[in-house]
C-alpha positions as CSV (number, residue, x, y, z in Angstrom):
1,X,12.6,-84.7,83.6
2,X,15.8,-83.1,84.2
3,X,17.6,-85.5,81.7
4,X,15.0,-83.8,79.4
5,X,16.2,-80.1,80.6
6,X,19.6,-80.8,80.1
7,X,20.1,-82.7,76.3
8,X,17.4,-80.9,74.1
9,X,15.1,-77.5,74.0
10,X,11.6,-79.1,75.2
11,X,8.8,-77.4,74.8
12,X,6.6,-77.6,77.6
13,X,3.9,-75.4,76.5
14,X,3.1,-78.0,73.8
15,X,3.3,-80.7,76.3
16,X,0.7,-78.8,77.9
17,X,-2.1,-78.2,75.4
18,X,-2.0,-82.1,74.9
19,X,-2.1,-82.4,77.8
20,X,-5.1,-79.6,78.1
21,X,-6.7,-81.5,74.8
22,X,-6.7,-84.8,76.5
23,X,-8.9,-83.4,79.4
24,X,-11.2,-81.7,77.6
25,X,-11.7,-83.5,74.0
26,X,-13.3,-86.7,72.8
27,X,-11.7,-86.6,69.5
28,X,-9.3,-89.4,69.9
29,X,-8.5,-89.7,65.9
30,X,-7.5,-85.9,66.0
31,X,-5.8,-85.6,69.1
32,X,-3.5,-89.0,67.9
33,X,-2.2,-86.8,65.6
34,X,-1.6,-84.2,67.2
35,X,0.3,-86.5,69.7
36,X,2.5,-87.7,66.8
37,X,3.5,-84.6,65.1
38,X,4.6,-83.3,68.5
39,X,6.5,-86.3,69.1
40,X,8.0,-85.5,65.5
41,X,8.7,-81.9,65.9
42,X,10.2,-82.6,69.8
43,X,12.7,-85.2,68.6
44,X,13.6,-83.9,65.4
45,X,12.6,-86.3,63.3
46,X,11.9,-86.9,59.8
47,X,8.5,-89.0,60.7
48,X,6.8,-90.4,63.4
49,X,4.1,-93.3,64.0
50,X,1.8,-94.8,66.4
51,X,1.5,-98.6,66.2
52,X,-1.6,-100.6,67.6
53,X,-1.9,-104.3,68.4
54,X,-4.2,-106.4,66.3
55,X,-3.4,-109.6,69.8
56,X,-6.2,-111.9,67.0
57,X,-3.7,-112.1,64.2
58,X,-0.7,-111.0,65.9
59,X,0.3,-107.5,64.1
60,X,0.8,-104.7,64.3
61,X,-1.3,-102.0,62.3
62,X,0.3,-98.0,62.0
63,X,-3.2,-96.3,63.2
64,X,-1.4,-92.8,62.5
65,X,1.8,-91.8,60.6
66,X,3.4,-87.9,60.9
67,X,5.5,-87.7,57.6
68,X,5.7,-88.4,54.3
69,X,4.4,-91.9,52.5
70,X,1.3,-91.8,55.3
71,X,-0.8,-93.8,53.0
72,X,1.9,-96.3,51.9
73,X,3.0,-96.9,55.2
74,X,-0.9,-97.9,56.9
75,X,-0.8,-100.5,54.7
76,X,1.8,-102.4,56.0
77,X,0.9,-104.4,59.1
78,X,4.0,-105.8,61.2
79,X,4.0,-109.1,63.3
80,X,4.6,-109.1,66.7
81,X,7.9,-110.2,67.5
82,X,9.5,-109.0,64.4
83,X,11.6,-105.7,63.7
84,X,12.1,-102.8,66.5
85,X,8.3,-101.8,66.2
86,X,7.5,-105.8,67.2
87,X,10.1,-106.4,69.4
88,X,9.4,-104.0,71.7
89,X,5.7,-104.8,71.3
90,X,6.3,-108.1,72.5
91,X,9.1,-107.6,75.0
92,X,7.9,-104.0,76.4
93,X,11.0,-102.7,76.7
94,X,11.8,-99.7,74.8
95,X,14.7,-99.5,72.2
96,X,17.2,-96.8,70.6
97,X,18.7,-98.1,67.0
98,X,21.3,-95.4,65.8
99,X,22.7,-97.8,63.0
100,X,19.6,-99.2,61.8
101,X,20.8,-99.9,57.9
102,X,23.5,-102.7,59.8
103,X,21.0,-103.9,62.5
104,X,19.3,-107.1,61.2
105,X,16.2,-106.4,63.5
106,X,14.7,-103.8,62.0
107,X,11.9,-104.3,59.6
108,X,13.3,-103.8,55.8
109,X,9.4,-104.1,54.6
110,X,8.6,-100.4,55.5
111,X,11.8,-98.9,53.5
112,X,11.4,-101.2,50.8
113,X,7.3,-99.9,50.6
114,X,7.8,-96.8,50.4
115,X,11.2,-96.3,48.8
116,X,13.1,-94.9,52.0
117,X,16.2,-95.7,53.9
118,X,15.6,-96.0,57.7
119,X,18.7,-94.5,59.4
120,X,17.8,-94.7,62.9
121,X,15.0,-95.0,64.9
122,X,13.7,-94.2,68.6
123,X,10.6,-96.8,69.8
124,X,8.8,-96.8,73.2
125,X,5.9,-99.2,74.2
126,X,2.6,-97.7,75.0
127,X,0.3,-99.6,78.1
128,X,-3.6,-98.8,79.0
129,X,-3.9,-100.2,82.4
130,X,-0.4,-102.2,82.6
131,X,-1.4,-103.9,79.2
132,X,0.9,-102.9,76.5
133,X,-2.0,-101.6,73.4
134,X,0.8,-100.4,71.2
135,X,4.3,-99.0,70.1
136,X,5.5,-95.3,69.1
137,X,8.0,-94.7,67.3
138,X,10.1,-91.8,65.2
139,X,12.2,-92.3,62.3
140,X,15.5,-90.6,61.1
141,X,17.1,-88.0,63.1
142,X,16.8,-84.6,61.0
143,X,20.1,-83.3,61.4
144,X,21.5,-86.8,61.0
145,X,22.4,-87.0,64.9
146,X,22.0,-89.8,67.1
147,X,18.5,-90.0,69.0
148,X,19.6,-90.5,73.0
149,X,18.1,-91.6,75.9
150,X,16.4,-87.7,77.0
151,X,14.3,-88.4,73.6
152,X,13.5,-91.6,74.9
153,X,11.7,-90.2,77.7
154,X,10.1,-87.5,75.8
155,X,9.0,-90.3,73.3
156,X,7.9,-92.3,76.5
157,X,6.1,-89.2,77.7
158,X,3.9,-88.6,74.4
159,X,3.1,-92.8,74.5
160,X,1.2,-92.1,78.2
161,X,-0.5,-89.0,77.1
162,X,-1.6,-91.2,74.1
163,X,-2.6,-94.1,75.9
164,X,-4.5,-91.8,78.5
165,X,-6.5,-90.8,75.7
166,X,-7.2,-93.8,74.4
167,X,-8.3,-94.9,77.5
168,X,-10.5,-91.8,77.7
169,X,-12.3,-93.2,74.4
170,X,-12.9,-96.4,75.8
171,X,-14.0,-95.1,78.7
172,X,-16.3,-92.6,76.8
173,X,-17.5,-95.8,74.6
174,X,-18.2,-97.7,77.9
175,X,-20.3,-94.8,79.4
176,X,-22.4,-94.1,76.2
177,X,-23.3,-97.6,75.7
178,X,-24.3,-97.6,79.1
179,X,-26.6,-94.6,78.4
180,X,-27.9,-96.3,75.2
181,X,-28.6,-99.1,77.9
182,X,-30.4,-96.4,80.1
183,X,-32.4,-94.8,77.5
184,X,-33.7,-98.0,76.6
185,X,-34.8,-98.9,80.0
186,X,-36.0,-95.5,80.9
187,X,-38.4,-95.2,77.0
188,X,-39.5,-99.1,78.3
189,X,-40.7,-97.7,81.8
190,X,-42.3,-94.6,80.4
191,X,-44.4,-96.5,77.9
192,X,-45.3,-99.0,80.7
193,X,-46.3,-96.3,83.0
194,X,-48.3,-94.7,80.2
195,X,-50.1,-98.1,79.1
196,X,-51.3,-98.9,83.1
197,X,-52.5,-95.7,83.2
198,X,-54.8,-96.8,80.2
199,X,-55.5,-99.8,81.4
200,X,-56.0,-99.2,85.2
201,X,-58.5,-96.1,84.6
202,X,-61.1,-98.2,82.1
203,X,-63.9,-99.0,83.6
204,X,-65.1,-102.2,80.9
205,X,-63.9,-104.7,78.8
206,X,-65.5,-102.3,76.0
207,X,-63.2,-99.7,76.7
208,X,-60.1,-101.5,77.8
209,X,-59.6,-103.0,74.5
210,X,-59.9,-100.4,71.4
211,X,-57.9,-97.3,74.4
212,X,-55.0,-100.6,74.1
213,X,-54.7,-101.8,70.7
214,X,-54.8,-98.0,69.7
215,X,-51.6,-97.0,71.9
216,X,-50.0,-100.0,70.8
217,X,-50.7,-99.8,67.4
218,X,-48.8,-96.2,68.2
219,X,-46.1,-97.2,70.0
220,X,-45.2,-99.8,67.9
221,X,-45.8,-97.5,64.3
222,X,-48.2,-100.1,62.6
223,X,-50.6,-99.3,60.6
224,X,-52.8,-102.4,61.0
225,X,-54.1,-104.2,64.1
226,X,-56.3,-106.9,64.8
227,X,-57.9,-108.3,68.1
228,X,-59.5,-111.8,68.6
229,X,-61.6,-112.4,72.1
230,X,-61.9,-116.2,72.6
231,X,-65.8,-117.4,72.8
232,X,-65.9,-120.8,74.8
233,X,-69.7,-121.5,73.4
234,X,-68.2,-121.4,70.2
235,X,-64.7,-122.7,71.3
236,X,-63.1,-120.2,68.5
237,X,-61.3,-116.5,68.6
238,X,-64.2,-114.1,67.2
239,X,-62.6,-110.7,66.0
240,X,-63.6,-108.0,68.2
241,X,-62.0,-104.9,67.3
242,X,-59.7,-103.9,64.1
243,X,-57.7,-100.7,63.1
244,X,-56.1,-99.9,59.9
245,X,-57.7,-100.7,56.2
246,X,-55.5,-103.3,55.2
247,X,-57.1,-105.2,58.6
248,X,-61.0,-104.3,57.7
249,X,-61.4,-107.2,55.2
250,X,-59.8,-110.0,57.7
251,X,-61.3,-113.3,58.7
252,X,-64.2,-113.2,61.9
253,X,-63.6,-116.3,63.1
254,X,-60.2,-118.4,64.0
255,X,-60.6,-121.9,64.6
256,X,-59.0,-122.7,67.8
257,X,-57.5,-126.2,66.8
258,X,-55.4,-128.4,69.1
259,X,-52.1,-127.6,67.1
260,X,-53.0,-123.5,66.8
261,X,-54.0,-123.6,70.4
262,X,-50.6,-125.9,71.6
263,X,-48.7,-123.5,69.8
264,X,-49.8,-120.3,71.5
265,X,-49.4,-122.3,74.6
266,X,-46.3,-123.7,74.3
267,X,-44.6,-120.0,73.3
268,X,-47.2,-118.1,75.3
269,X,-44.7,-115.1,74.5
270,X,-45.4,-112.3,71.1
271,X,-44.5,-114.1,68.1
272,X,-42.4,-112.4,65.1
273,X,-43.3,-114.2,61.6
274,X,-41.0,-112.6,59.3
275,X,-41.4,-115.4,56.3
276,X,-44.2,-117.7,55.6
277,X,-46.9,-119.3,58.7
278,X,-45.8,-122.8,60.3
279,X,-48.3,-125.4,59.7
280,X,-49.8,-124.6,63.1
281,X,-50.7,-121.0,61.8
282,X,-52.1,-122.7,58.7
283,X,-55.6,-121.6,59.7
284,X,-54.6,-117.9,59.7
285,X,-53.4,-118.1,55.9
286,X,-57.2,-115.7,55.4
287,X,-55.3,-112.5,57.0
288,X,-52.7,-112.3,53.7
289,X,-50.5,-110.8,55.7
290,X,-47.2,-110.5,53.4
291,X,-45.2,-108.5,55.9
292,X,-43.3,-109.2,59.2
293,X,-46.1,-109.9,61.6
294,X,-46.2,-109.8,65.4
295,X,-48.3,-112.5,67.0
296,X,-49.7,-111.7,70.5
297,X,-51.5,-114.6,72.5
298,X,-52.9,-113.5,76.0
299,X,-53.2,-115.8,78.6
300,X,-55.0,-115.3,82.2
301,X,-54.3,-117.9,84.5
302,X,-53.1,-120.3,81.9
303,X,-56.1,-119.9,79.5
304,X,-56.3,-118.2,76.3
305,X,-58.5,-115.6,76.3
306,X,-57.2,-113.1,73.4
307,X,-55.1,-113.1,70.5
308,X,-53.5,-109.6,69.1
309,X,-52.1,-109.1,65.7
310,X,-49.3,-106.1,64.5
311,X,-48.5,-105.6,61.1
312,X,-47.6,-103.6,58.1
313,X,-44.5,-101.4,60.3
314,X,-44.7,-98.1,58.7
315,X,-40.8,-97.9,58.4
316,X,-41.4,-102.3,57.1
317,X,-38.6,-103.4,59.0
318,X,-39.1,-106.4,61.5
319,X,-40.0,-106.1,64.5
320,X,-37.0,-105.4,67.0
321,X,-35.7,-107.6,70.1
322,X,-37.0,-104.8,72.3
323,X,-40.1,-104.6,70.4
324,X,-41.4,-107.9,71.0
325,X,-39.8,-107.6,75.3
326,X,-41.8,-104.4,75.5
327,X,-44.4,-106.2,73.9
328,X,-44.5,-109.2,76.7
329,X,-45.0,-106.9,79.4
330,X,-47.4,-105.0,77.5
331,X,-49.6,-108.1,77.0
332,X,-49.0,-109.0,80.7
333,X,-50.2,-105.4,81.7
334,X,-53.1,-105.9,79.7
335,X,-54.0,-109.7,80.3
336,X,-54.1,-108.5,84.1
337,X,-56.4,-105.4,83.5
338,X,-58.4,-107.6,81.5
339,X,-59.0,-110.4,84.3
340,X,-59.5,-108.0,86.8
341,X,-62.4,-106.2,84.9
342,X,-63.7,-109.6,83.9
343,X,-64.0,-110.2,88.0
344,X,-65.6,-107.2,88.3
345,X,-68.2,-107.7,85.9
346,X,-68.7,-110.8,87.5
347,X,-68.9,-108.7,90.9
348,X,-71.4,-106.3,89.4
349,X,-73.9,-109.0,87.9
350,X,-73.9,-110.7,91.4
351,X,-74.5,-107.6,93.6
352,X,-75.0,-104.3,93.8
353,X,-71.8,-102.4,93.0
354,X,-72.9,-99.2,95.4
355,X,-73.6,-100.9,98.4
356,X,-70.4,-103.4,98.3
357,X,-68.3,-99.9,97.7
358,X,-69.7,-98.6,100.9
359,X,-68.8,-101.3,102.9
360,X,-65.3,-101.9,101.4
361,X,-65.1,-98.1,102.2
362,X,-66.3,-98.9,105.6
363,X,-63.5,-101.3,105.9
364,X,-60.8,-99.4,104.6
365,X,-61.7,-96.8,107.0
366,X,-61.7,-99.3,110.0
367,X,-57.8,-100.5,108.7
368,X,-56.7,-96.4,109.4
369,X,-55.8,-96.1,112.7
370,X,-58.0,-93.5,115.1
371,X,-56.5,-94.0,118.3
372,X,-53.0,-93.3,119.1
373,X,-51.1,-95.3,121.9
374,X,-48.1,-92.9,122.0
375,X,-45.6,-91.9,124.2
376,X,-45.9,-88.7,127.3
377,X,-46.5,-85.4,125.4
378,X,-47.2,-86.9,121.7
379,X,-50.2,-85.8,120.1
380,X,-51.1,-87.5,116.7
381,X,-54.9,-87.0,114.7
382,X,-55.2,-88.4,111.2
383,X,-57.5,-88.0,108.4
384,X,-57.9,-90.2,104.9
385,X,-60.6,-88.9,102.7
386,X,-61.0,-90.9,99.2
387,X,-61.8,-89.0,96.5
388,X,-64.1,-92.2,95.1
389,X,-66.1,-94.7,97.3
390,X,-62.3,-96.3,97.8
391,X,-59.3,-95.0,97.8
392,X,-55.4,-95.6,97.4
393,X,-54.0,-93.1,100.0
394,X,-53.6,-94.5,103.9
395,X,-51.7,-93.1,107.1
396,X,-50.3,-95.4,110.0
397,X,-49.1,-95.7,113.3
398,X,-47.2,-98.2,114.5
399,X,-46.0,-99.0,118.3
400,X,-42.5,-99.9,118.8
401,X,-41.4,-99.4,122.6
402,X,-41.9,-97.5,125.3
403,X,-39.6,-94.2,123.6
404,X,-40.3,-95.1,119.7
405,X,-42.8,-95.2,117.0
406,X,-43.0,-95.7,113.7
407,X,-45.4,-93.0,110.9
408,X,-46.3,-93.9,107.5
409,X,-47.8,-92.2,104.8
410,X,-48.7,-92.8,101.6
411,X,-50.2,-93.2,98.3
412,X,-51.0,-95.9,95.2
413,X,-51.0,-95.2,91.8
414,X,-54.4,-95.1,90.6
415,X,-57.9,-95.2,92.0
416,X,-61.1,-97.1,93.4
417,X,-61.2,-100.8,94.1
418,X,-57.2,-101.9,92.7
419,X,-55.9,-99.0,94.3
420,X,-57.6,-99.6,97.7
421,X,-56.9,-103.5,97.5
422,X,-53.3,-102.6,96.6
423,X,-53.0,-100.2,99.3
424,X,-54.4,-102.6,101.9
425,X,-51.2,-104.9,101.1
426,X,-49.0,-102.4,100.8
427,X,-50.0,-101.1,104.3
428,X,-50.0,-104.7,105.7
429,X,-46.3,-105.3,104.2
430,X,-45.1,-102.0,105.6
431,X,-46.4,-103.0,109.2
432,X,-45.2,-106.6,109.1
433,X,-41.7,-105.6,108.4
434,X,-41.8,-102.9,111.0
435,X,-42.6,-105.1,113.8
436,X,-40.0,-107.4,112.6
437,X,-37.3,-104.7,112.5
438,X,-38.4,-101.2,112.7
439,X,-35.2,-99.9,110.8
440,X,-36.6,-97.7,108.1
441,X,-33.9,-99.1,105.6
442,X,-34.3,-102.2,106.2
443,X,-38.6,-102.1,106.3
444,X,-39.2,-99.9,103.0
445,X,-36.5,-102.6,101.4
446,X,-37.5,-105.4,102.2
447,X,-41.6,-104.0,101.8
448,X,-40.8,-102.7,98.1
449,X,-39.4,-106.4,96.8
450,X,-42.5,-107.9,98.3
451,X,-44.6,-105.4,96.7
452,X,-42.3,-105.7,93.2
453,X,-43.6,-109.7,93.2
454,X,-47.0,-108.7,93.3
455,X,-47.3,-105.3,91.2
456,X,-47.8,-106.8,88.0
457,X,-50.7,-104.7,87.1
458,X,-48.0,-102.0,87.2
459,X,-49.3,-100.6,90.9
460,X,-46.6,-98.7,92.8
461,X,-47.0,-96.7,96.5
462,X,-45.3,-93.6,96.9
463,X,-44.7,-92.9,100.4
464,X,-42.7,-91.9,103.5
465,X,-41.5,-94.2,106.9
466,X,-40.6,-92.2,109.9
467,X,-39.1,-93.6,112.9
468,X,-39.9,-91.5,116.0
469,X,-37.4,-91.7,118.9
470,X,-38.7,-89.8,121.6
471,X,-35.5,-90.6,123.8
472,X,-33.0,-89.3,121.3
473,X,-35.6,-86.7,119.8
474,X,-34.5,-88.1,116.5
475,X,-36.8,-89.0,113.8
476,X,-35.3,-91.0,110.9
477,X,-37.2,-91.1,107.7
478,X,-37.3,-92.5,104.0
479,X,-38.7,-91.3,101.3
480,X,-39.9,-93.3,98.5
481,X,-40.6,-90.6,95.9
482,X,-43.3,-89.5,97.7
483,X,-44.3,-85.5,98.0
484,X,-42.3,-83.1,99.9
485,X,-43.3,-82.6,104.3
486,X,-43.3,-80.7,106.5
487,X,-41.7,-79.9,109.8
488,X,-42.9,-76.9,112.2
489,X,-39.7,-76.0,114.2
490,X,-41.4,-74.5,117.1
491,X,-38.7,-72.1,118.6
492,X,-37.9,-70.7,115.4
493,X,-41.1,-70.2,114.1
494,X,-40.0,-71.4,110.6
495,X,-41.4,-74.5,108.8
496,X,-38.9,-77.0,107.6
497,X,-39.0,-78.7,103.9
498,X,-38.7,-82.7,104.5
499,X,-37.8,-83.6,100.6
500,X,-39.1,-86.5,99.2
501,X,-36.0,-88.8,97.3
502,X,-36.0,-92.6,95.8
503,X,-38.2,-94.7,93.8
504,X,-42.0,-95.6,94.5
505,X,-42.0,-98.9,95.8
506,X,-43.5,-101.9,93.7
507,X,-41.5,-100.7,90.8
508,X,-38.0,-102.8,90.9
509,X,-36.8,-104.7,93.3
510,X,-33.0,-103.8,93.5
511,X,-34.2,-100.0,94.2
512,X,-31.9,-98.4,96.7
513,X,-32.9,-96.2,99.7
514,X,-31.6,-93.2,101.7
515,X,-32.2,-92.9,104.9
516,X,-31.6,-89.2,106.8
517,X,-32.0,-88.3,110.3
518,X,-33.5,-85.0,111.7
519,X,-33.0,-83.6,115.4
520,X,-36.4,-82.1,116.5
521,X,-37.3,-80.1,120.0
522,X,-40.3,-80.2,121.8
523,X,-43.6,-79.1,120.5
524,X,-42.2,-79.4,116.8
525,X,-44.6,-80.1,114.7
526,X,-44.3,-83.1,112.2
527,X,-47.4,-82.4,109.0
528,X,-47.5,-85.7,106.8
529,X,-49.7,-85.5,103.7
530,X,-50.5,-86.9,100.2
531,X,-50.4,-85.1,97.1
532,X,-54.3,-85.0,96.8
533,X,-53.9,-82.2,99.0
534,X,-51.2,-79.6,96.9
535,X,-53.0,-80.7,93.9
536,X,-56.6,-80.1,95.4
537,X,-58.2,-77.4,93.1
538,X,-60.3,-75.2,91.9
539,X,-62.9,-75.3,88.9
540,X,-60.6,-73.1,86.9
541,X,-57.8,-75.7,87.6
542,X,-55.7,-73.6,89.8
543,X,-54.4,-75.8,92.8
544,X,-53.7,-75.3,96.3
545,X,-50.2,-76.2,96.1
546,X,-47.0,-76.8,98.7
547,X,-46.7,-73.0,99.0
548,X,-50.3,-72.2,100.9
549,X,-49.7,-75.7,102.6
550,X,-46.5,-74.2,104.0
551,X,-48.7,-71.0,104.8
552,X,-51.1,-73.1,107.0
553,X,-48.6,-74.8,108.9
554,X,-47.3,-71.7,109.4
555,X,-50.1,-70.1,110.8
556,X,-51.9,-73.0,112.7
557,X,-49.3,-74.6,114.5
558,X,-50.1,-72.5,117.7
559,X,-53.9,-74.9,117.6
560,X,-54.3,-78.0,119.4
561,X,-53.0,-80.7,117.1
562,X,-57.4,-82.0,116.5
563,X,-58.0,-78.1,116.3
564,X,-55.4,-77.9,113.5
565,X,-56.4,-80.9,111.4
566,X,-60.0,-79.9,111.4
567,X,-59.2,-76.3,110.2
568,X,-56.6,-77.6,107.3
569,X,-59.8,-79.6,105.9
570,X,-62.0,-76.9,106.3
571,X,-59.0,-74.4,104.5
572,X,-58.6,-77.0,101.5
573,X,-62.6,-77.2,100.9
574,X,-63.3,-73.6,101.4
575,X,-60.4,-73.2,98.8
576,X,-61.9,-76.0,96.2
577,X,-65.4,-74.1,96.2
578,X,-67.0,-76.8,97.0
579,X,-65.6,-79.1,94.2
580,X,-64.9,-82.6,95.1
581,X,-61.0,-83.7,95.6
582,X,-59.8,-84.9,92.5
583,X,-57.5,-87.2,94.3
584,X,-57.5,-88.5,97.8
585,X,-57.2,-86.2,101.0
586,X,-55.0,-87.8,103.4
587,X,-53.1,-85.8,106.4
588,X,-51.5,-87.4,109.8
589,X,-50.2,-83.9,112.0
590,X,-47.6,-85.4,114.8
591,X,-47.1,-82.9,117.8
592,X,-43.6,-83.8,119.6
């Protein structure tokens, strides 16, 4: 820089606001030119031009010009390799031309354009990440003096700042279509979450289908849907439900032939038809559907059951690549919900539903431990109370040595029989991988890619995995976006926040988990619970929320860990009025 100092008057301030716009703008176009006229104004030069490569057809292209004859000049493209502009393109070496009308390398198309004389000429190669992108260069010395090697370097200078930004725009590009990416993902997961809520809380057949079609319908902005159930006494697809008046005059009956029914099979995915039917559709021409039409077959264990129709798009554009995706798990969502209501229909023709949801809740009730094998001066009670005949919420305890244990809490989506079926595996997993290795890490990973595979009715757990080390007084913990916990520290009389962090499990495989680690002191307190108990509430919908549960804890911890539990119960229903939980009561109070 002190070559710089020494030869010419350099303005540093300038160099600084580029240097100030680079780190604080996205505006590559503008901040190019800006780039440009300085290097024009620092070097005294009549013009001054950024080059970029074109490495497909091997030019050269001026992406901005600081002069005069700007719009002559971008149209002239210059091979790589040939005049000062391409030589140092291809060579990367930078090049001062002080007699450029007597130097045969320089590039006479550009004078002869635009009607000018080039009398010398400065150029400097520019690199993004060791790759050389492109060439600057200034033209004709203003006061007809001899560019030197000082302007070289201040050229050389303005070529990184430019090829920092237009790394910055590349990068910015990269990160925005990796939030376009995101977006995607994150609408596909809400509308999946939304749809199993549909489908997990009907109770029939009856209802399942009209609360689906309409959301899809909905979702996917068509005004006409169509739904066939397949009738194996009459071996055909009979329409059972229909929305929008362009679908109120369709055909009732769809002949299941061996080609219709080997072409449903052999996609067995949705189905755009953006033209005319293939021969196998042939028996559908009765729908006169003349625009793009989504064809959804529904299969449970291999069998047709269903077949859905989408049509007449309000904005009558085809259906998108991430229409028809969402639309496959959609359909498997559904085609799930379906089978498992058809089962229990079944169930509920073959026995009496009450009496086999007593003794499943007899059974779940016998899977929570009530006995506690723990270490000297550990004292552990533990409650579950469904809010329906089943429920999704559990507590365990799991032996490892003779100094640690392992505590679990928590809670499946939904409620009644999937939920509690759900939550028996989940709890099974969760215990089979602690025994194995009681690492919390390495349990609540390996238990949520086993629970991934089989959630494809959408079912996920929220919960919490606490190792206990009563040697170390350490307990280390993971949160799989369950509820918030709580921690009585007994010396300082102050109740400690354990937050809940991650993913549910059962959602995606690849999730990845953070384990922390808290020091505790005797007679600490540890209070695990499920959200049924800061949401339990009142008639007028006001709930009992973290804050009182914080209170309790508070003011209880003094009680005997049974006397405790009994009078959090007793709290929570004197503060419902009476009203039964809206979601299941489940609480597991550890005394260390």
């Amino acid at each position: 820089m002190s070559s710089i100092q020494d030869d010419i008057s350099f303005d540093f301030k300038g160099l600084g606001q580029i240097s100030n716009l680079i780190n604080s703008t996205l505006d590559i176009p503008k901040l190019l030119e800006i780039i440009m006229d300085a290097a024009k104004d620092l070097l005294n030069a009549e013009a001054s031009s950024l080059l970029l490569i074109d490495y497909k057809k091997r030019v050269l292209n001026f992406a901005v010009v600081a002069g005069d004859k700007g719009e002559l000049i971008r149209e002239i493209a210059v091979p790589i390799g040939v005049g000062i502009a391409g030589i140092v393109a291809e060579t990367g070496e930078a090049l001062i031309v002080n007699d450029a009308e007597n130097d045969q390398r320089v590039y006479k198309a550009v004078d002869q354009k635009t009607n000018t004389v080039t009398r010398n000429l400065i150029c400097v190669p520019m690199r993004v990440k060791d790759k050389i992108v492109g060439v600057l260069e200034a033209i004709n010395s203003a006061d007809q003096s001899q560019f030197n090697e000082s302007q070289l370097n201040v050229l050389s200078y303005l070529a990184d700042q430019a090829a920092i930004a237009l790394n910055n725009g590349d990068l910015f590009k990269g990160l925005a279509k990796a939030r376009f990416s995101l977006q995607k993902r994150v609408k596909e997961l809400s509308i999946l979450f939304e749809f199993n809520d549909i489908v997990n809380f009907a109770i029939s057949i009856q209802e399942l289908i009209p609360m689906s079609v309409a959301f899809i319908r909905k979702t996917f902005n068509t005004n006409s849907a169509l739904f066939y159930l397949f009738s194996p006494a009459r071996q055909e697809l009979v329409l059972n439900y229909l929305q929008g008046t362009q679908a109120s005059n369709s055909q009732q009956h769809i002949h299941l032939s061996r080609d219709l029914k080997t072409y449903l099979a052999r996609h067995g995915k949705p189905i755009q038809i953006k033209t005319d039917l293939p021969q196998e559709l042939s028996g559908l021409s009765e729908l006169n559907l003349n625009t793009p039409l989504l064809i959804i077959p529904l299969f449970t264990e291999g069998n047709l059951f269903g077949l859905m129709f989408l049509w007449n798009k309000r904005d009558s554009k085809p259906f998108s690549p991430f229409h028809i995706r969402l639309m496959g798990h959609l359909a498997s969502h559904f085609s799930q919900a379906y089978a498992n209501l058809k089962l229990h229909e079944s169930l509920l023709v073959q026995t009496e539903i009450k009496q086999e949801l007593k003794v499943a809740r007899l059974i779940q009730q016998k899977i929570l431990p009530s006995t506690f094998n723990t270490p000297d001066d550990v004292e552990i009670q533990g409650v579950s109370i469904p809010a329906e005949e089943v429920g999704g919420d559990f507590y365990d305890f799991i032996p490892i040595d003779e100094y640690k244990f392992a505590l679990v809490i928590a809670d499946v989506s939904g409620k009644g029989i999937p939920a509690s079926l759900f939550m028996a595996l989940a709890r099974n997993t969760i215990r089979t991988e602690a025994h194995r290795d009681p690492n919390p890490k390495k349990v609540i990973t390996k238990a949520n890619k086993l629970l991934t595979k089989d959630s494809e009715s959408g079912m996920f757990v929220t919960g919490a995995y606490f190792l206990v080390d009563t040697f170390n007084q350490t307990i280390t913990y993971i949160s799989a976006g369950h509820n918030n916990q709580l921690l009585n520290r007994a010396n300082k009389k102050k109740v400690e926040i354990i937050k809940g962090y991650g993913r549910p499990l059962g959602i995606m495989d690849d999730t990845e988990f953070e384990e922390k680690i808290i020091f505790y002191d005797k007679d600490d307190t540890l209070v695990l619970f499920t959200d049924g108990i800061v949401e339990a509430e009142k008639a007028n919908g006001e709930q009992y929320e973290e804050e009182r549960t914080i209170g309790f804890v508070e003011k209880s911890s003094h009680l005997p860990v049974e006397d405790m539990l009994t009078a959090f119960k007793e709290e929570v229903t004197q503060f419902t009025e009476g009203n039964p939980f809206i979601d299941d009561f489940t609480l597991l109070i550890t005394r260390l």
